[in-house]
NUPA-74230 format. One line per 5 residues: their letters; for each residue x, y, z of C-alpha. Coordinates in steps of 0.02 Angstrom, whole numbers, plus 50000, padded with zeros to 5 digits. Layout:
REM NUPA-74230
a	X/Y/Z; ...
END
This chain:
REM NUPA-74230
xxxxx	54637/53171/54151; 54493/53270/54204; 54318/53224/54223; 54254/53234/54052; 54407/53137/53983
xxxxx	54389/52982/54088; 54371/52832/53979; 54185/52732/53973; 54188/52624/54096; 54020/52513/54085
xxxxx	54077/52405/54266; 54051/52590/54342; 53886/52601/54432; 53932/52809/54450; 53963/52842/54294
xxxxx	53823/52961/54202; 53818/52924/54028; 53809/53060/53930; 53644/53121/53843; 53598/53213/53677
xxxxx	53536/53361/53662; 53539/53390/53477; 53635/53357/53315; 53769/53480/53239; 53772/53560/53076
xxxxx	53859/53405/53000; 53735/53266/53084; 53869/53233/53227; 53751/53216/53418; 53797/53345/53519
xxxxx	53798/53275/53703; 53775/53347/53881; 53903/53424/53982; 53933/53316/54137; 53893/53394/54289
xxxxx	53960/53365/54455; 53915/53225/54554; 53812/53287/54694; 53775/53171/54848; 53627/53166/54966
xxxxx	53618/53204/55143; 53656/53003/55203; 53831/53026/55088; 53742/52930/54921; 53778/52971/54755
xxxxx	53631/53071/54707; 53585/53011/54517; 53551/53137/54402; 53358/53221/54367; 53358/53140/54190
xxxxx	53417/52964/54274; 53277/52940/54399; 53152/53009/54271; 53195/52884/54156; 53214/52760/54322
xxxxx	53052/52773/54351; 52979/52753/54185; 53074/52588/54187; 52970/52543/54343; 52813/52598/54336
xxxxx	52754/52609/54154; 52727/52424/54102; 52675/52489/53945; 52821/52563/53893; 52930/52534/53740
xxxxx	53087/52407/53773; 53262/52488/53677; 53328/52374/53566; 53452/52253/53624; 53628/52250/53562
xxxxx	53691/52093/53448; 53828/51997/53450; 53969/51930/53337; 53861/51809/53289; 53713/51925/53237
xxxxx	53598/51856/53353; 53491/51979/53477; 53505/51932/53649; 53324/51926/53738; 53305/52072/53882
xxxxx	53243/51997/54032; 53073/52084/54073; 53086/52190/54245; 52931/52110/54329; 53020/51933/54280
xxxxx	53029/51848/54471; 52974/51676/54444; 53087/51606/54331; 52992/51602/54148; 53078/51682/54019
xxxxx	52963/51809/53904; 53019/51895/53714; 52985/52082/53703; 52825/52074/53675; 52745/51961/53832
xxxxx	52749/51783/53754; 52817/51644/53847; 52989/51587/53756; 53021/51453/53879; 53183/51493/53908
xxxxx	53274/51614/54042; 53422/51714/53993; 53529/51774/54124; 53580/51942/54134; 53761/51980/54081
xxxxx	53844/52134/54013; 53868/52180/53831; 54007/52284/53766; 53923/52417/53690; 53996/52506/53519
xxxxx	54015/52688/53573; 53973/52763/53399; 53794/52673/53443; 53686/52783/53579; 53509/52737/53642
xxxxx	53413/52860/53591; 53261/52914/53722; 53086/52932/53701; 52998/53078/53716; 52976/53126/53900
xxxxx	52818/53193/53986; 52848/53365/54086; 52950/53314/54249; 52842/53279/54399; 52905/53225/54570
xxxxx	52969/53053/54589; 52866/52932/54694; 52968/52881/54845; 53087/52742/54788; 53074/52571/54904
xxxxx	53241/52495/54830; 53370/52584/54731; 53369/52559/54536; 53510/52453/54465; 53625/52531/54357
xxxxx	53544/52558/54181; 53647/52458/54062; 53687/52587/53902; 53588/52532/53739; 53690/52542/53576
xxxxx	53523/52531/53434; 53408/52638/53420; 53218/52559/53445; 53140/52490/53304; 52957/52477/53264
xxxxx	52867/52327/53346; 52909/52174/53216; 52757/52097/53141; 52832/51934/53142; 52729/51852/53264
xxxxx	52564/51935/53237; 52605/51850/53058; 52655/51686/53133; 52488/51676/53225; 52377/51774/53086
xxxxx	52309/51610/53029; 52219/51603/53218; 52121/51768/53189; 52069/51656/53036; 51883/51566/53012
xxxxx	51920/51394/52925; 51763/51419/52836; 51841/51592/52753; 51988/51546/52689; 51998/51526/52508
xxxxx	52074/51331/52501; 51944/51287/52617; 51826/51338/52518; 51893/51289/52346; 51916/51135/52397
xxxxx	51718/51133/52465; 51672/51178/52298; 51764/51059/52218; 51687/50911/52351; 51511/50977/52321
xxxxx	51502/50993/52119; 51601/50820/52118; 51459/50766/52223; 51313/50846/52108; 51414/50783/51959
xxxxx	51408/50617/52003; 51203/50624/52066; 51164/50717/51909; 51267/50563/51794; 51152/50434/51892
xxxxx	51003/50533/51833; 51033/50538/51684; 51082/50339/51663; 50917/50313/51761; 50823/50428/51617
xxxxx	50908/50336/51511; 50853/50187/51566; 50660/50221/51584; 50683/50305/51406; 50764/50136/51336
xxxxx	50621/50027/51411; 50458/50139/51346; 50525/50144/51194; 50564/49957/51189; 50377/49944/51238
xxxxx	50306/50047/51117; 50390/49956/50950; 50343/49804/51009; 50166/49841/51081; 50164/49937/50910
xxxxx	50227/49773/50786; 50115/49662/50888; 49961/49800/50858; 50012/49813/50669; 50024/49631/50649
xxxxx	49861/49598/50727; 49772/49750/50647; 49828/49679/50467; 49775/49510/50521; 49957/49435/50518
xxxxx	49966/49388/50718; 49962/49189/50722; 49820/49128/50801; 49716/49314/50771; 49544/49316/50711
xxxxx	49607/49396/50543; 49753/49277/50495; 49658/49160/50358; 49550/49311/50315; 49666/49453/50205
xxxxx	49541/49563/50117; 49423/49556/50253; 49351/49702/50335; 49443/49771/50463; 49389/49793/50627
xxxxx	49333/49936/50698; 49339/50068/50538; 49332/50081/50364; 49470/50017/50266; 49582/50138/50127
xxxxx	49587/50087/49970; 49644/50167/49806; 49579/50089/49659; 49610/50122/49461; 49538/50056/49298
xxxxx	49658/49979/49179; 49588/49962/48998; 49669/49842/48879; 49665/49898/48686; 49670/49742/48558
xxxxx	49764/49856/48433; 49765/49698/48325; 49591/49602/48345; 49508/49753/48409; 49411/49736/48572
xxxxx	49434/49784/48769; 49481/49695/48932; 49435/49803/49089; 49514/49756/49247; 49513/49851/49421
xxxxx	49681/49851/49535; 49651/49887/49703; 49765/49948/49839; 49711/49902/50001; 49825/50014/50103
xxxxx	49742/49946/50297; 49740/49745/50245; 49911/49750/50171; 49818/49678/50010; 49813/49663/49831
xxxxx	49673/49622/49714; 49657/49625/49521; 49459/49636/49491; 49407/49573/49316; 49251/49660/49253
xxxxx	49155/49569/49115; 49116/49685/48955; 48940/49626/48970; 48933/49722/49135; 48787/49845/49134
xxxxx	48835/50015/49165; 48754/50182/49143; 48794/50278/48970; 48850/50434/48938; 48651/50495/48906
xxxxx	48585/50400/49057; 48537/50250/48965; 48621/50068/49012; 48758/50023/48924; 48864/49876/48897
xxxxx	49041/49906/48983; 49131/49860/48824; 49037/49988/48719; 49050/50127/48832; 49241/50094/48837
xxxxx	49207/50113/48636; 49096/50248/48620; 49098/50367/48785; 49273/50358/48818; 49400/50339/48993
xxxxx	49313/50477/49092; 49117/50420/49069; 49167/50238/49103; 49254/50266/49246; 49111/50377/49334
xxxxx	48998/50252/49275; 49078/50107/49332; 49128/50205/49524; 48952/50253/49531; 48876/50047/49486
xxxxx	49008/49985/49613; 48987/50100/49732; 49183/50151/49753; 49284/50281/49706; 49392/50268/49566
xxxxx	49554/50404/49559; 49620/50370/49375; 49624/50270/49212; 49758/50166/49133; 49746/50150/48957
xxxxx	49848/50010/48907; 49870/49976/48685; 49929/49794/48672; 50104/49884/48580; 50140/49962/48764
xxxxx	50098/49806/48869; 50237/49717/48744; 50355/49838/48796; 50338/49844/48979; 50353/49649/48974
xxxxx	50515/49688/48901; 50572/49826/49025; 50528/49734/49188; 50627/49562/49088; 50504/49419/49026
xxxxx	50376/49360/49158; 50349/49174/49220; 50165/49106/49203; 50073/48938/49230; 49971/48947/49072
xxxxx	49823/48853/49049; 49832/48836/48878; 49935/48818/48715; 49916/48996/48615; 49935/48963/48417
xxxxx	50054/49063/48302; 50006/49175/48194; 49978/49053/48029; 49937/48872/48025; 50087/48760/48051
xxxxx	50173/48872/48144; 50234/48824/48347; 50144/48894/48471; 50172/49073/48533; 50145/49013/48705
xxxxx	50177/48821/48767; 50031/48753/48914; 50131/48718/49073; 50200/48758/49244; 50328/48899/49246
xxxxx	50337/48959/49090; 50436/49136/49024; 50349/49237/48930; 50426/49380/48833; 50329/49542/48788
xxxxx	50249/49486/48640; 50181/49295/48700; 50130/49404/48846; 50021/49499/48720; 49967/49360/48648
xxxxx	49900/49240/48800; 49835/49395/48885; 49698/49435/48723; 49694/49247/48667; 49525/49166/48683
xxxxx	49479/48998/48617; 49360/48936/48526; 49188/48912/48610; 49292/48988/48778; 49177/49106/48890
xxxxx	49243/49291/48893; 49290/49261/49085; 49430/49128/49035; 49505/49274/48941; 49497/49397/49063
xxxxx	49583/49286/49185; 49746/49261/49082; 49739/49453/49078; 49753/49456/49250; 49890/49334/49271
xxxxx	49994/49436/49146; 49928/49600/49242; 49994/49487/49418; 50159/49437/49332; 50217/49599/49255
xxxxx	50192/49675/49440; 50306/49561/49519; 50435/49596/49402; 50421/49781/49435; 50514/49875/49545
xxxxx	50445/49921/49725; 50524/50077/49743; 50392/50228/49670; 50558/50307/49591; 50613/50179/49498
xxxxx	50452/50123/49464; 50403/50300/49381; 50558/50282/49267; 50482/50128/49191; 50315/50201/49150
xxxxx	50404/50355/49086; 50511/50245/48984; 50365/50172/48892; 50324/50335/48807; 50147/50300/48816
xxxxx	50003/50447/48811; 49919/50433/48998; 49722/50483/49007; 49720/50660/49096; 49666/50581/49270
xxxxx	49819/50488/49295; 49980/50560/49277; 50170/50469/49257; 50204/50492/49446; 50029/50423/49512
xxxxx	50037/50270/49396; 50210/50232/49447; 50177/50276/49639; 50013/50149/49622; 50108/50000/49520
xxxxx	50262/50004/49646; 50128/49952/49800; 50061/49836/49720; 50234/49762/49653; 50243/49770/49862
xxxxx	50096/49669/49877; 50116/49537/49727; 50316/49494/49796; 50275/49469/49963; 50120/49342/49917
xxxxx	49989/49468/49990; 49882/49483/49797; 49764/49369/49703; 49636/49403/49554; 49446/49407/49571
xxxxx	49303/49401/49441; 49156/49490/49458; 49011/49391/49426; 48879/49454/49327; 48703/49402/49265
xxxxx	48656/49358/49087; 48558/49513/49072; 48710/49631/49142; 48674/49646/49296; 48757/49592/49481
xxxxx	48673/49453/49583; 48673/49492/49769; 48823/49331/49771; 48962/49482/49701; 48866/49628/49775
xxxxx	48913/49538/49934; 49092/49456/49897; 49160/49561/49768; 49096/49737/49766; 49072/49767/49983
xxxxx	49205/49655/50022; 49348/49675/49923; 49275/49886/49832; 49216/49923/49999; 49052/49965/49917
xxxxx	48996/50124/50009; 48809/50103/50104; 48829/50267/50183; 48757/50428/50143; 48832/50506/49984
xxxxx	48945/50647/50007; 48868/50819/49985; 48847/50870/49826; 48847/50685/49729; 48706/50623/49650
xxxxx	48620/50483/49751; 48636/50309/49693; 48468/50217/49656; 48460/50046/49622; 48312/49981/49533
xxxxx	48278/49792/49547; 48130/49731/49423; 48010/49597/49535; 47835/49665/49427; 47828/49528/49321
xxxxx	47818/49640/49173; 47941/49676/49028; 47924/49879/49041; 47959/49906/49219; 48117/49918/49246
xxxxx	48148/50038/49065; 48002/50156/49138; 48096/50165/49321; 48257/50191/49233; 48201/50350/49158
xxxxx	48102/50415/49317; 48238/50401/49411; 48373/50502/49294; 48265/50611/49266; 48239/50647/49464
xxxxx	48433/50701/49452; 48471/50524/49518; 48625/50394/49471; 48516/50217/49384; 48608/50064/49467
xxxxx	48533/49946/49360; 48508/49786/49493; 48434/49658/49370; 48247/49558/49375; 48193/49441/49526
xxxxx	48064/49351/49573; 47873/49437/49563; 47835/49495/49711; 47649/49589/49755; 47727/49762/49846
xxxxx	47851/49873/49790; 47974/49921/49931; 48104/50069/49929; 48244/50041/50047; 48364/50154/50133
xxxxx	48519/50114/50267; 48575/50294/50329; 48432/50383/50429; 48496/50535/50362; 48454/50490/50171
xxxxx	48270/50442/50254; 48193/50612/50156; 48281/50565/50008; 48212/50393/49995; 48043/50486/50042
xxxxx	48070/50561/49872; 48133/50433/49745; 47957/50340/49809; 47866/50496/49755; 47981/50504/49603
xxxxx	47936/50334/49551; 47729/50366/49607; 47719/50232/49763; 47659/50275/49920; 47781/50339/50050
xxxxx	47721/50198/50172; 47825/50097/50051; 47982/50160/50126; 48051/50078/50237; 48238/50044/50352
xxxxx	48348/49921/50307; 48506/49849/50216; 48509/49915/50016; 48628/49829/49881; 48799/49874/49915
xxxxx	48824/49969/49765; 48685/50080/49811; 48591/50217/49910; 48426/50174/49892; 48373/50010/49823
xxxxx	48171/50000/49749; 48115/49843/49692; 47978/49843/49554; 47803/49755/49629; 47668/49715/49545
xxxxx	47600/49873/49623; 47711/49994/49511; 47624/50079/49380; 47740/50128/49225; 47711/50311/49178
END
């Protein structure tokens, strides 16, 4: 067996293994020839050029590329001990500390498997060798790229806590739980503050209400409903009912009055010898200008004597008042009296006594029914009970209320429609339930006239009589009170002062006094009074500041000064 046929001994530190030099046609390695073993001039095997190149790459280039290691049976790559290794640490391929030291042993090597060499640099002159290089041990893999397992192991170090994505996710999640929960005890504490003002505010309100309307225990107000209220002018809305004896023939005139800021009630009962002011300026009786003028004449008349302004007329035929007893289901009375039948013999219509039902026509009957020798103002006040009584039975709601003055079929006067009358009658059903309503005659003198008693209680207190400047446009309100002594005063005055364009508020005869005296409230109807004194021919120093009759702008009284024309 010749050189080239020896068997692969890998216990043979002479033995040159052989190298490749290319690849044939069919992707076999084509290896080097051996050469002959050459020896150096002390009798040492001199190691081939291609050896000691690679030699000395081995030992001086720390930088170098490690071959693969073989593996064994068991698949498991056996660590290369590093060449510098000395102290006894064992290191991986790549310079980390493993811990553990492998000794060095050799490998049977699969000859179909040849290392395969890096590229080599031109050859330069080997440095002078201070030991001789151990055998090479043959490699059987070929190198493989550097593994990026433990970069990957250790990425996590290269790492900011603050950028990964869990990190921050899970700050997120910390920091909106944490707003969530402030913003939640904001809101309960808005909640909170918003519960108490409001708490606050109803009952500062119901406490203001019931002291305003003079219901607060103990108040200033409480015994006095009807009473001006402090601090303002009140709202009212008043309306003139007429009564039509279809029968006996005759009127009843009665005033309901809503007092919207008192919470109150109040059926005024105006006389029909109540002076007012007839259609042609003259003074009338209030029952014949209900006659002869008609709604609309009587009800300016009567706004413009009381010094209040009145929205609408109720006409009401004693055939309709029957009928809305019926609707609203009997009314219960304390009569004063027994009311006859119709013919002699027969029982009473209506029995004297506490509690007592009427139905819609003994309704009719007690409301009209005045006795013999009986002043007018007994009947007027068992027209307002039965006025009183239907309005409790009515409903409070201005719907229903509405349906039941629909119902009755009746023809309304042009100033007051279905709605208004129904709207008006359900407050005042509001007023007469809860207790808050009485009835109130106006007094009046024998000549017509009001006395300065129901100026004061009747027409300021419970009309709200205006002493105010008129509103622009209205005719101002001159009331003439006859103190001459004379019998054609006051007739003379009368026509003076329509004439001037002036409303006659006729204030009755007084005592004789020596001066005449015209008398003005508002400073700002001064010029005007300056004029109803020229109007009337007295001297302007006869003007003069001070407190008129409710029901009017300007009061004059009549001395013994005043000349008639």
């Amino acid at each position: 067996m010749n050189d080239q046929q020896q068997p692969y001994d890998p216990y043979d530190p002479y033995y040159a293994q052989p190298r490749i030099v290319g690849y044939d046609e069919y992707g076999q390695p084509v290896y080097e020839q051996p050469q002959t073993q050459q020896y150096d001039a002390y009798g040492q095997p001199q190691q081939p050029q291609h050896q000691q190149q690679a030699q000395q790459q081995q030992t001086y280039d720390p930088y170098a590329q490690q071959p693969q290691q073989p593996y064994e049976n068991y698949g498991q790559q056996q660590p290369q001990q590093h060449p510098q290794q000395q102290d006894g640490y064992g290191y991986d391929g790549y310079g980390y500390d493993t811990g553990q030291q492998q000794a060095q042993q050799p490998v049977a090597v699969d000859a179909t498997q040849q290392w395969i060499p890096q590229q080599q640099e031109p050859p330069q002159e080997a440095p002078r060798q201070t030991r001789q290089a151990a055998p090479e041990t043959p490699q059987a893999a070929v190198p493989e790229q550097r593994r990026p397992a433990v970069d990957e192991q250790f990425a996590f170090t290269e790492e900011p806590d603050e950028d990964s994505e869990d990190v921050i996710d899970w700050l997120k999640f910390t920091e909106s739980r944490s707003e969530r929960r402030e913003e939640a005890k904001r809101r309960g504490r808005s909640r909170v503050v918003a519960l108490v003002v409001a708490v606050v505010l109803v009952l500062a309100g119901g406490v203001g209400y019931l002291w305003y309307a003079g219901k607060l225990p103990g108040s200033a107000g409480a015994d006095t409903k009807g009473s001006t209220a402090a601090g303002g002018a009140q709202k009212r809305d008043v309306i003139v009912v007429h009564l039509h004896n279809t029968k006996a023939k005759g009127t009843s005139t009665a005033l309901l009055v809503n007092n919207a800021t008192t919470g109150q009630g109040t059926t005024v009962l105006l006389p029909n010898s109540l002076s007012v002011e007839g259609d042609d300026g003259s003074g009338v009786t209030l029952g014949k200008s209900v006659d002869d003028d008609g709604s609309d004449t009587t009800r300016k008349a009567l706004g413009t004597l009381l010094g209040t302004e009145i929205s609408g007329t109720w006409r009401l035929d004693t055939p309709y008042l029957d009928n809305l007893v019926q609707l609203v289901g009997n009314i219960d009375l304390t009569t004063d009296t027994d009311v006859p039948g119709a013919k002699k013999g027969d029982q009473p219509v209506v029995r004297k006594g506490e509690n007592q039902t009427l139905s819609g026509k003994a309704a009719v009957a007690y409301a009209t029914y005045r006795g013999p020798g009986e002043p007018e103002a007994k009947q007027l006040q068992r027209f307002g009970q039965v006025l009183q009584g239907v309005l409790r039975k009515m409903s409070d709601d201005p719907k229903a209320a509405t349906v039941t003055v629909q119902t009755l079929g009746q023809i309304l006067d042009p100033s007051l429609t279905e709605a208004d009358l129904g709207a008006a009658l359900a407050k005042l059903s509001l007023h007469a339930k809860e207790g808050d309503y009485k009835t109130a005659l106006l007094p009046v003198q024998p000549d017509g006239t009001l006395s300065d008693s129901a100026v004061a209680g009747v027409v300021k207190d419970i009309l709200g009589g205006s002493v105010s400047a008129p509103e622009k446009g209205s005719a101002l309100r001159v009331g003439v009170e006859d103190a001459s002594g004379g019998t054609s005063a006051a007739e003379s005055a009368r026509t003076a002062v329509i004439n001037g364009g002036y409303s006659y508020v006729d204030g009755g005869s007084a005592d004789a006094e020596v001066s005449s005296q015209v008398i003005y409230g508002d400073a700002a109807i001064k010029e005007q009074a300056v004029e109803v004194a020229k109007t009337l021919g007295l001297p302007t120093d006869a003007v003069k500041k001070g407190t008129p009759a409710a029901n009017a702008d300007v009061s004059v009284v009549l001395g013994q000064d005043y000349a008639p024309n």
